[in-house]
N, C-alpha and C positions, 0 to 999 in steps of 0.2 A: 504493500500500500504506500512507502515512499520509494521515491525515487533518489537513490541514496549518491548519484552520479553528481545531481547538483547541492547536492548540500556541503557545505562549507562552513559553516557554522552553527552553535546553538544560542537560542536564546533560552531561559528557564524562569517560570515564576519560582517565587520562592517560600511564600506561607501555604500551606499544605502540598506543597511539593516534593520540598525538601525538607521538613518539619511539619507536626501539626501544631497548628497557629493557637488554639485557644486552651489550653495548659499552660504555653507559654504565657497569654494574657491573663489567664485567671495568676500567674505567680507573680508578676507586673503588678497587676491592682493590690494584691497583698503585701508586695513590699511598701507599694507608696501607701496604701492604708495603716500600715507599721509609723510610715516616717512624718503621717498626717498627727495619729495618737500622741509622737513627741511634738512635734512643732507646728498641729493646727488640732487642737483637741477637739473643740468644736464643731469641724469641720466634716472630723475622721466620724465623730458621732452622729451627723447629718450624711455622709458615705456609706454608712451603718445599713441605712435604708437602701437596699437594692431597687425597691422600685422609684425611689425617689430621684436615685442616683439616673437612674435610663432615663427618667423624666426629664432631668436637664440635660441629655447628653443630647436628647432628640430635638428639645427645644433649640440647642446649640447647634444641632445639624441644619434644622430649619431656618434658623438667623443667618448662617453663612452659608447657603448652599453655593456658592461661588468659588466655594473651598472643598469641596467636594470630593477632591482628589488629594486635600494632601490632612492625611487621619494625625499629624503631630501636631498642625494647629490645633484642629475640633479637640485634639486629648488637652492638651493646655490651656483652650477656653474652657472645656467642660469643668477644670480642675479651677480655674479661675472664678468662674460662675459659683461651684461650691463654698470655695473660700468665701467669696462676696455675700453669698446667702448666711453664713454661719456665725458670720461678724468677723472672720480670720483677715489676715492683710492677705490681699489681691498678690501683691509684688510675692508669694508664696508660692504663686504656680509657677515659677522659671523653675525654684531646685524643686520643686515636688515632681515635676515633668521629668528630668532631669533621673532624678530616683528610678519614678517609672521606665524609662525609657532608657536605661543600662539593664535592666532587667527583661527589658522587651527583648532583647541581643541575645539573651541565656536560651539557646534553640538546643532542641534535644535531636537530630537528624534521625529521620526512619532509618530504620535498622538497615543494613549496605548501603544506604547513598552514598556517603563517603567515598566507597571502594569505587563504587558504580563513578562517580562525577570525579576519580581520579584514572577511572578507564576513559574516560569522554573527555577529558581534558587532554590527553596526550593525543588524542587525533583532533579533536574541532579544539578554537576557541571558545571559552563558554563567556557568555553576558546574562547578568540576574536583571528580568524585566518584571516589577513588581507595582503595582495598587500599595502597597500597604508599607508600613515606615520600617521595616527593617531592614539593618546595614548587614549585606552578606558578608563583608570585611570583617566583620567584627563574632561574626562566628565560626565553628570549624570547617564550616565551605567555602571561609575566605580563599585558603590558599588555590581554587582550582579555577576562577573565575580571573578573566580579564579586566571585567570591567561590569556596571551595574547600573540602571536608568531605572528609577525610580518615579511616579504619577508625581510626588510631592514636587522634584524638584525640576520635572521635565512641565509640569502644568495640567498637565491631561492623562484620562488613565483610561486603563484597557478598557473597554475595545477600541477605543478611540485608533485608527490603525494610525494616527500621526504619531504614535509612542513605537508602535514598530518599526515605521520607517526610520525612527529614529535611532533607534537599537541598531540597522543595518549599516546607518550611514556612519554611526561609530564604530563599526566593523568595516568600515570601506568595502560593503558588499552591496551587491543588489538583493533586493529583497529575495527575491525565490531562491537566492543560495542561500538563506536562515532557514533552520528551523527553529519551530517555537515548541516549550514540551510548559505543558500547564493544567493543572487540575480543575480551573472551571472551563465547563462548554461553553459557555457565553464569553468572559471576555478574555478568556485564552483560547479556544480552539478556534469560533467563530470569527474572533477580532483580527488573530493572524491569520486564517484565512481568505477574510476580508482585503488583507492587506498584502496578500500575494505571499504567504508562506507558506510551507509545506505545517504539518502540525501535528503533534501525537499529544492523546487525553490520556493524563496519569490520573486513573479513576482509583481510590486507593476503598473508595467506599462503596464500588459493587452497585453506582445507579446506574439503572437504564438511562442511556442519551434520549433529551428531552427534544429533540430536534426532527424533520423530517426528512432533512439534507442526511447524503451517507456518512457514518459515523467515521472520524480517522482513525487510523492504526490505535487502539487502546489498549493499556498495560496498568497491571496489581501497584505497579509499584516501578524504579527509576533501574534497579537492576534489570527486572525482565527486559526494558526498550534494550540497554546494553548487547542483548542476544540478538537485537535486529539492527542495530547499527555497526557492531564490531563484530570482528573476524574470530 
């Protein structure tokens, strides 16, 4: 199902690709809940509240939806918004963020990726094309990546295919020599397809594709692709 003649490189999300994303977030919020209890008591006490807490996160989605793409700001308004409601000083949510957001780094990789994205790295270049704020630099998948475009700091996020193109042209390639390997249909498989790339779904959770279009090459997991790419 690809045509592995023109491929020259990868592109790769990275929150439930190469990690799953929300373990990492649930130990994120706990730390900064930790670092709220010493230096915003009041705050950590109105954080307390789960539903309280999604209530302003939504709110703060809705104020900026112009921001859309980049989840560091929304998490640092959201945390700013609390402090403001609880009576805490606002100027709080730089190091509260700051807290969260070393913790957000602490990625657990699915079991072979590692080996799998240090088989893939000796043949293609790899580039981490992500929606969401984490630095692959900063985890143990830093060392196999070239390089990393991120929604936050490119402006626009998947599927938007101007972020692939933009992945390509930081590879000095044409688009249809990328591939892109990404766990959502919509704006990993569809958005690089959109944008003239070949595409394989790392479905790690066994859904049926929600689409009507043919499904692409799909795989358990980042090692099985290894068995269609390499020798």
């Amino acid at each position: 199902m690809l045509n592995l003649s023109k491929i020259q490189a990868i592109t790769l999300d990275l929150d439930d690709t190469l990690w799953p994303v929300w373990p990492t977030i649930a130990r994120a919020e706990q730390v900064l809940q930790e670092w709220l209890s010493v230096h915003a008591p009041q705050t950590a006490q109105l954080c307390a509240d789960a539903d309280l807490k999604k209530s302003i996160r939504s709110e703060i989605n809705q104020r900026h939806a112009d921001k859309a793409h980049d989840l560091s700001f929304l998490r640092r308004e959201s945390i700013r918004e609390c402090l403001f409601r609880a009576g805490d000083a606002p100027h709080l949510a730089e190091p509260a963020f700051e807290v969260f957001f070393a913790e957000r780094q602490n990625v657990t990789l699915y079991e072979g990726v590692q080996q799998a994205l240090e088989r893939l790295s000796m043949r293609y270049p790899l580039v981490g094309l992500s929606n969401g704020n984490a630095d692959v630099f900063q985890t143990a998948a830093g060392p196999y990546f070239q390089a990393s475009l991120s929604a936050r700091l490119f402006g626009v996020a998947k599927p938007d295919v101007r972020i692939f193109h933009a992945a390509a042209a930081k590879l000095n390639l044409p688009v249809e020599a990328v591939l892109h390997i990404g766990d959502d249909a919509t704006t990993d498989v569809l958005g690089a397809r959109n944008a003239g790339m070949q595409t394989v779904w790392v479905n790690t959770q066994g859904h049926e594709w929600p689409y009507g279009s043919i499904q692409p090459l799909t795989v358990a997991s980042l090692v099985e692709l290894c068995d269609h790419l390499l020798p």
